[in-house]
C-alpha positions in Angstrom: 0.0 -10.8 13.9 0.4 -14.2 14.3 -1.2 -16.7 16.7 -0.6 -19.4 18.2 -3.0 -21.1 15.6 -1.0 -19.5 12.9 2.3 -21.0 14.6 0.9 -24.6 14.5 -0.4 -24.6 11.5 2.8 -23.1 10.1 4.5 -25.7 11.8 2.3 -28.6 10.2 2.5 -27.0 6.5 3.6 -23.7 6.0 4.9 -22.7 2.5 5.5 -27.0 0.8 6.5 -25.5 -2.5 8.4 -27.4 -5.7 11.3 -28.6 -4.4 14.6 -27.7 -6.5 17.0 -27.5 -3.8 15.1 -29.9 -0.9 15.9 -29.5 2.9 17.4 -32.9 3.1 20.4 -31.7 0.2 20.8 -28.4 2.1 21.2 -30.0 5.2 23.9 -31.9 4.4 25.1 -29.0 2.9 25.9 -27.3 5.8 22.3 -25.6 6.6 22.0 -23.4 9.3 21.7 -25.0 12.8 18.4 -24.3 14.3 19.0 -20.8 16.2 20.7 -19.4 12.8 17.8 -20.8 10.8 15.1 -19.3 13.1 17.2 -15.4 13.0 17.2 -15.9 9.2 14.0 -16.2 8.4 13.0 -13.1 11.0 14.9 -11.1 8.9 14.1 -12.7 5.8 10.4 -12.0 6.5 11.0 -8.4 7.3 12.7 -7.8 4.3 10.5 -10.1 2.3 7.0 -8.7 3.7 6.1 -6.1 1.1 7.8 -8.0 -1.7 5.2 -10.9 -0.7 2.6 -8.7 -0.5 2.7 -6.7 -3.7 3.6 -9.8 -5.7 0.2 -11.8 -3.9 -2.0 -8.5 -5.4 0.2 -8.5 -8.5 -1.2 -11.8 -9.1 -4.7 -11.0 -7.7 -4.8 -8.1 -9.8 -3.1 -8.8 -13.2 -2.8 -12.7 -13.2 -5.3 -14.9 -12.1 -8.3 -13.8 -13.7 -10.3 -15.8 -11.9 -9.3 -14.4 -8.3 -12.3 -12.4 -7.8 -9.8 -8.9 -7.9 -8.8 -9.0 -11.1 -8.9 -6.0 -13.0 -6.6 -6.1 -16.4 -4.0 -7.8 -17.8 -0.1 -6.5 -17.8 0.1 -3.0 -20.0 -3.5 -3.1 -19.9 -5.4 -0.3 -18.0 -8.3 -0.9 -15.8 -10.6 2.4 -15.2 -12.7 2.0 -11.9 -15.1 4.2 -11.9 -16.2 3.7 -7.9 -14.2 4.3 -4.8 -13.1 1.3 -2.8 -15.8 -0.3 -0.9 -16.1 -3.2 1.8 -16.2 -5.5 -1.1 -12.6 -4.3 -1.9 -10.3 -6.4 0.0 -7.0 -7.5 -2.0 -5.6 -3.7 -0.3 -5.7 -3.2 3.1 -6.7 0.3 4.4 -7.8 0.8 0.7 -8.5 4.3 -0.1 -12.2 5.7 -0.8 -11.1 9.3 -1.7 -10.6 8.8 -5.2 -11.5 6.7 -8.3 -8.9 4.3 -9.1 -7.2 3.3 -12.4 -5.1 0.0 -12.2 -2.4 -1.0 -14.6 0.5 -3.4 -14.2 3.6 -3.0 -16.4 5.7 -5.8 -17.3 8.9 -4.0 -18.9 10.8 -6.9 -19.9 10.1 -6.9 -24.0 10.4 -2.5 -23.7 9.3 0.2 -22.2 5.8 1.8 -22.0 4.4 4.7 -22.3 1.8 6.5 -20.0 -0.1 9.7 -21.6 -2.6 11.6 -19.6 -5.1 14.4 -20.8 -4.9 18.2 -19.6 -6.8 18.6 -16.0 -8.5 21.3 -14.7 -6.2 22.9 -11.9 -8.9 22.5 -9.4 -9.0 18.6 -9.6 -6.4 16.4 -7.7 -5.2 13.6 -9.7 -1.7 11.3 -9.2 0.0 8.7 -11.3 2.4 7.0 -8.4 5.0 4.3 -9.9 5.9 1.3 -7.5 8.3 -0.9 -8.1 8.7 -4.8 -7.1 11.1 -3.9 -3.9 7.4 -1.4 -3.5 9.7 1.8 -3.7 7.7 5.0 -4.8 10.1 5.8 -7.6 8.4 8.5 -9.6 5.0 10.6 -10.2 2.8 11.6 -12.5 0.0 14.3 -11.4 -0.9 17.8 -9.9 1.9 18.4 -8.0 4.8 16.4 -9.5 4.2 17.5 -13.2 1.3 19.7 -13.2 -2.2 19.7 -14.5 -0.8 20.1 -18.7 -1.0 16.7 -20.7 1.8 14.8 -21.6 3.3 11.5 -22.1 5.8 10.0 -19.8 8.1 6.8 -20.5 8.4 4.2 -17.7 11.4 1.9 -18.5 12.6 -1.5 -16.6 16.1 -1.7 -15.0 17.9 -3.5 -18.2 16.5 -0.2 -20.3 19.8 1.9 -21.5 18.0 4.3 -24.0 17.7 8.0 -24.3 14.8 10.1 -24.0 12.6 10.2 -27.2 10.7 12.7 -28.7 7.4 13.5 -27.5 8.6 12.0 -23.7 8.4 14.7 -21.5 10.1 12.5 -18.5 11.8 9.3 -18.3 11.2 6.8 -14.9 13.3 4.0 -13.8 12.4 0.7 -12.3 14.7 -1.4 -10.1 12.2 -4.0 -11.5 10.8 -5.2 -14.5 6.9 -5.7 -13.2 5.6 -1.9 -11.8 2.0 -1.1 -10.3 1.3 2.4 -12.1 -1.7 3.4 -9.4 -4.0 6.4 -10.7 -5.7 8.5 -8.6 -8.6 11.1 -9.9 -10.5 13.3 -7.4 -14.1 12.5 -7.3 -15.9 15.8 -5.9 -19.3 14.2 -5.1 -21.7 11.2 -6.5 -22.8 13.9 -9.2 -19.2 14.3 -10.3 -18.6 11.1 -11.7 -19.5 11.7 -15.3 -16.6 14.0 -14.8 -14.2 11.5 -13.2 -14.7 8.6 -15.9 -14.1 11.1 -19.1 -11.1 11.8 -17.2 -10.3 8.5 -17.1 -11.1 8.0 -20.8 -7.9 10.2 -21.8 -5.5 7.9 -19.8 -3.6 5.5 -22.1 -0.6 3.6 -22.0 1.0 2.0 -25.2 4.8 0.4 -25.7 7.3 2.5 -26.8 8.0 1.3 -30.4 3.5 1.8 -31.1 4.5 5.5 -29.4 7.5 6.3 -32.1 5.8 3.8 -34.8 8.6 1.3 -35.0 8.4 -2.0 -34.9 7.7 -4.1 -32.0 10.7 -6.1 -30.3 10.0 -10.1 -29.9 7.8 -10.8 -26.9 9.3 -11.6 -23.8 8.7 -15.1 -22.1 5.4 -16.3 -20.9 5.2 -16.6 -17.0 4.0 -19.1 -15.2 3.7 -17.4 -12.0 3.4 -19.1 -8.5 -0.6 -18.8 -7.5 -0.5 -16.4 -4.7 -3.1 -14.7 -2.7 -3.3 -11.9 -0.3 -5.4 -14.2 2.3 -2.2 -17.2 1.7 0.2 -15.0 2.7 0.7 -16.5 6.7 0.8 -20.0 5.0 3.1 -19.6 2.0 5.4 -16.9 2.7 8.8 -18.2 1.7 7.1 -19.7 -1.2 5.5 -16.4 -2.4 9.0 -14.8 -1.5 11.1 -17.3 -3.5 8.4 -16.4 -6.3 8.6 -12.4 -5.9 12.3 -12.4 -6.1 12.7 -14.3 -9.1 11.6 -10.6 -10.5 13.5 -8.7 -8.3 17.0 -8.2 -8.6 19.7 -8.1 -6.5 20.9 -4.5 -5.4 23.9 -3.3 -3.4 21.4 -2.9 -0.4 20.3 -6.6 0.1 22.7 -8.3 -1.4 23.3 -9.6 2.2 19.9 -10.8 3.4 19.7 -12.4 0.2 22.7 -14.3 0.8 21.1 -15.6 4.3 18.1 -16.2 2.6 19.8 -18.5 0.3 20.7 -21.0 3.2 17.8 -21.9 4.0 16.9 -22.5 0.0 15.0 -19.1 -0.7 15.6 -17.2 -3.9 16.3 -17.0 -7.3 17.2 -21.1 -8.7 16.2 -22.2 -5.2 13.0 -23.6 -3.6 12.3 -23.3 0.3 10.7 -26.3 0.5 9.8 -26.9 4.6 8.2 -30.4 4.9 11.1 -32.8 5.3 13.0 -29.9 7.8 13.2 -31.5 11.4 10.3 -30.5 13.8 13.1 -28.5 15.4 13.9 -26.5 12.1 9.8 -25.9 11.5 9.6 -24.6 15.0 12.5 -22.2 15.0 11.6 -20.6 11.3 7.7 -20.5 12.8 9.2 -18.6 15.5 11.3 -16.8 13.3 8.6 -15.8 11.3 6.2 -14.5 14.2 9.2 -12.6 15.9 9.4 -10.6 13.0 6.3 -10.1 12.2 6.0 -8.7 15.8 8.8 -6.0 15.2 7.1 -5.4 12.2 4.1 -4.2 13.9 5.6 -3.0 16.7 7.6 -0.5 14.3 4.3 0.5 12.5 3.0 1.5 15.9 5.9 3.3 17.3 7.7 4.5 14.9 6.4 7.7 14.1 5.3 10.8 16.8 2.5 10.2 18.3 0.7 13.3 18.3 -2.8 13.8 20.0 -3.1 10.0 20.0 -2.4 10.1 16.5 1.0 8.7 14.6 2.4 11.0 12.4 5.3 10.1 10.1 6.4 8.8 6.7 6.7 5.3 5.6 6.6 5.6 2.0 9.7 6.8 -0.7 12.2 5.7 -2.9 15.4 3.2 -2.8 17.0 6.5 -1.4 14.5 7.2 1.3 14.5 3.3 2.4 18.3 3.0 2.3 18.2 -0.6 3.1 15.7 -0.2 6.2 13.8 -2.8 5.8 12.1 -2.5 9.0 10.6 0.8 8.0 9.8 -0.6 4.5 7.8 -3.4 6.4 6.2 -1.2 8.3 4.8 0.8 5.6 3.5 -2.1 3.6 1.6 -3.3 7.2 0.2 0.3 7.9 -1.1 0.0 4.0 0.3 -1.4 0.9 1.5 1.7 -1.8 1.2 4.5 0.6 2.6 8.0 -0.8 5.2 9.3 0.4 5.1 12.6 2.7 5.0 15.2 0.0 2.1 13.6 -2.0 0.3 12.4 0.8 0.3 12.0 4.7 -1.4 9.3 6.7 -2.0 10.2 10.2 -3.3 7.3 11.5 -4.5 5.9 14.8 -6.1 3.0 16.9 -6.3 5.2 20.4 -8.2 7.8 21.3 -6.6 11.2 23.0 -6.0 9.4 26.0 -4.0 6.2 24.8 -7.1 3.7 25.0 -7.8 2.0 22.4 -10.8 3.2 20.4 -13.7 0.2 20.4 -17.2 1.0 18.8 -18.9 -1.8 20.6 -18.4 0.2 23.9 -18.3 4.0 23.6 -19.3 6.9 21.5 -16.1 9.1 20.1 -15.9 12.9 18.4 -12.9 15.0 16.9 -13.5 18.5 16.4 -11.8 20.5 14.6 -11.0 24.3 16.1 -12.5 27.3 13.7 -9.7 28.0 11.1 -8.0 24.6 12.0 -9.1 22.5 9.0 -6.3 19.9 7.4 -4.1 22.1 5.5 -3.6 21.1 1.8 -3.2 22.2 -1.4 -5.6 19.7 -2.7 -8.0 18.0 -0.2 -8.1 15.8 3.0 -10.4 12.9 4.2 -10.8 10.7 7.6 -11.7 7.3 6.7 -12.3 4.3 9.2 -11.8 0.7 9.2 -12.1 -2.0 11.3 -9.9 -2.6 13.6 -8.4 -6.0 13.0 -8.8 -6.7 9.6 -8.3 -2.6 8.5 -10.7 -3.2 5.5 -13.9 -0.5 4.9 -16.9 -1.7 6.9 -20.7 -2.5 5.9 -22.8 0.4 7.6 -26.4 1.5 6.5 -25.7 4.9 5.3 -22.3 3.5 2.8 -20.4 6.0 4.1 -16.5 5.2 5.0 -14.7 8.7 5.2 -15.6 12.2 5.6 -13.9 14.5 3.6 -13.0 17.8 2.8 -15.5 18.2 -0.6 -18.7 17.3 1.8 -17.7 20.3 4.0 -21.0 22.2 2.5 -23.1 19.5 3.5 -21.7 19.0 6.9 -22.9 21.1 10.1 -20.9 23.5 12.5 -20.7 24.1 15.8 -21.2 27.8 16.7 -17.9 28.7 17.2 -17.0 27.8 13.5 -15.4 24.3 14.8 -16.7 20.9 13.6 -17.0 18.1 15.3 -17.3 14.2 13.3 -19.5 11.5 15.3 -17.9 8.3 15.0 -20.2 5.5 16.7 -21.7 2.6 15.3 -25.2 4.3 15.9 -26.7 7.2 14.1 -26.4 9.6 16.5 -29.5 11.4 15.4 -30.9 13.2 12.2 -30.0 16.8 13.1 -26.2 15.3 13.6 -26.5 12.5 10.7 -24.4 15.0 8.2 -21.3 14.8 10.5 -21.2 10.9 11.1 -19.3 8.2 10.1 -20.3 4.9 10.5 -18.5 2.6 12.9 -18.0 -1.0 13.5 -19.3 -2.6 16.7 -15.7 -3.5 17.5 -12.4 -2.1 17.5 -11.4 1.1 15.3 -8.9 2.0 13.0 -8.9 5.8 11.7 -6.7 7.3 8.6 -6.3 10.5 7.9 -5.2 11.9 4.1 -4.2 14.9 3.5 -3.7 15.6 -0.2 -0.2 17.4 -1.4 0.0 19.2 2.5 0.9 22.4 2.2 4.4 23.3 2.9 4.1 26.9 4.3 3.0 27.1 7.9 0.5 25.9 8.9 1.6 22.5 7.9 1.6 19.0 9.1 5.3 18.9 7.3 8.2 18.9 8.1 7.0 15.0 9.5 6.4 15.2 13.1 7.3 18.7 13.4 4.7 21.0 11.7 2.6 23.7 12.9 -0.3 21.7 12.4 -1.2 18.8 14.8 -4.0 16.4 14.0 -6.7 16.7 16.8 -7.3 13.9 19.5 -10.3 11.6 19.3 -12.3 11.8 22.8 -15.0 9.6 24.4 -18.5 11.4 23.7 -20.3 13.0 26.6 
């Protein structure tokens, strides 16, 4: 959200890029009067919000090397053989269940080619495919494809080819830069031996090394705008003029596109917001903080709330999204490259049962679980907390962030078969140390995963409407 800091400062120096088209030309070029300009660049920053953000972790990720995230270059794969910790901060509500593997494709010289080893059935993993506009547009993994091995071609939206040999399935990109994000089960501490030779049988290589042909010519060197995930507030129409230079148009925002161009944002145009009138600086401030507001009041209303809990699906394809933009916004603010509803579901909440909102620093909270009412998946499920504000993992003394269904041995019940989780910021003893999880003395933020739900009843699907219901969080006794 943005304060009234973030205003000011916004309307000081917020996003001075390289001018190519500068204020002073568009205004006398019939720019949009100041209540226009101010509507245009709400909507421009709903539809631009996860564009901004993936392209800022793009570049944290695959670009700057020296931005403290970095993990690989472009077609170069990156096997992490921890789960996210507080140091991990490029991702907000980053996950903890599973070992990552990070690779960014850039598609513009050819395709690539992803190849993953045979997995034991008993072992979750998922190869999710998200494009520049962030759509989920194919899967690799347990449920999508199964557990053989295989190798799967993922192709940029100027690729007209046929299947090759060998390709068992062919994905399409609306853009030519995709985040290929691996997941791979990790079982316990001891099972990570397991997890990285796992990990050692992913590979990626372009097409022509895949059928032994000759390579095509390079495509262009980049020289990306620097972008961070922290610079976002400051620079956004910068880092969206950036992001859409590799995102083309589509039938489904051809529009806000259009507007966006007005105010000199997009493709062979440069926002550049110093020499606007202080009346201009205001408005698109405003502009900006209005739509951040929907944003986030979308992400907190629209889903069923459920025993305190919102229960819905963000995430999908261009198909699922259908132009929404607000609901694509929302997904990217209730956490960048989320699954959609068949993969995954996030149950999430900042309340307890009661509607209050949950704040460490002032009471104790538990959620049982009824006997026989455990998450039901096909794969496995996991609470995880975060802090409240800034909805990264927080520093506690035991390094624990989630409690999951593979500690279930380890964890205590309550005589009736239920099982209740402690979440406080102090231990709430060593005969009940198994069931806590560490919070921050502050406000809370709680996600729940559940790993390819189960379709037959009981089920948390269809969204909103299963059998299963999430239980409430309540204020200790």
């Amino acid at each position: 959200m943005l304060t009234k800091r973030d205003l000011l400062r916004s309307a000081a120096v917020v996003v001075a890029g390289a001018a190519i088209a500068r204020p002073s030309l568009l205004m006398a070029q019939s720019y949009p009067d100041i209540v226009e300009a101010k509507d245009i660049a709400e909507e421009g920053f709903i539809y631009g919000l996860p564009l901004v953000m993936n392209y800022a972790v793009m570049h944290e990720f695959a670009v700057d090397k020296n931005s403290g995230q970095f993990k690989a270059p472009f077609n170069e794969l990156d096997n992490m053989s921890h789960v996210a910790t507080p140091e991990d901060t490029a991702i907000v509500t980053p996950n903890s269940d599973t070992p990552y593997s990070i690779l960014w494709l850039d598609l513009r010289a050819e395709p690539m080619v992803i190849s993953v080893p045979a997995v034991e059935k008993e072992r979750y993993y998922s190869v999710q495919l998200i494009d520049g506009n962030t759509y989920n547009f194919g899967y690799i993994g347990s449920r999508a494809t199964g557990s053989d091995s295989g190798s799967y071609l993922v192709a940029g939206p100027d690729w007209k080819g046929e299947k090759p040999a060998g390709i068992k399935q062919v994905f399409s990109s609306t853009t030519p830069f995709v985040f290929a994000n691996f997941r791979t089960q990790l079982i316990n501490l001891e099972d990570l031996p397991n997890v990285e030779k796992m990990q050692a049988g992913y590979n990626v290589q372009p097409l022509s090394t895949f059928l032994k042909q000759p390579a095509p010519p390079a495509a262009p060197k980049i020289e990306f705008l620097p972008a961070t995930t922290q610079g976002i507030k400051d620079n956004f129409f910068d880092y969206l003029d950036a992001a859409l230079e590799f995102v083309p148009a589509t039938e489904e925002d051809r529009a806000i596109r259009a507007k966006l161009a007005r105010i000199g944002v997009g493709p062979g145009k440069s926002f550049d917001f110093k020499d606007l009138p202080i009346a201009h600086k205001l408005e698109i401030g405003l502009g900006m903080k209005d739509g951040d507001e929907k944003v986030a009041k979308f992400a907190a209303s629209g889903n069923k709330i459920i025993n305190g809990w919102s229960v819905g699906s963000f995430f999908g394809d261009r198909n699922f999204y259908k132009g929404d933009w607000l609901k694509r916004a929302a997904a990217a603010k209730a956490g960048l490259y989320g699954n959609d509803a068949v993969e995954a579901m996030y149950p999430f909440t900042r309340t307890d049962a009661t509607g209050e909102t949950l704040d460490a620093s002032k009471h104790n909270y538990t959620i049982t679980f009824p006997a026989g009412q455990l998450p039901p998946v096909n794969s496995f499920w996991s609470v995880t907390i975060y802090d409240g504000k800034s909805q990264l993992l927080i520093k506690n003394p035991i390094n624990r962030y989630l409690i999951n269904s593979p500690m279930l041995p380890g964890m205590k019940k309550n005589e009736d078969g239920s099982l209740t989780v402690y979440i406080q910021k102090d231990s709430p003893g060593a005969d009940k140390e198994a069931n806590w999880l560490p919070a921050p003395n502050d406000t809370v933020y709680l996600v729940m995963r559940l790993y390819w739900p189960k379709s037959e009843a009981p089920s948390i699907l269809p969204v909103g409407e299963g059998t299963w219901q999430p239980p409430g969080i309540n204020v200790a006794q």
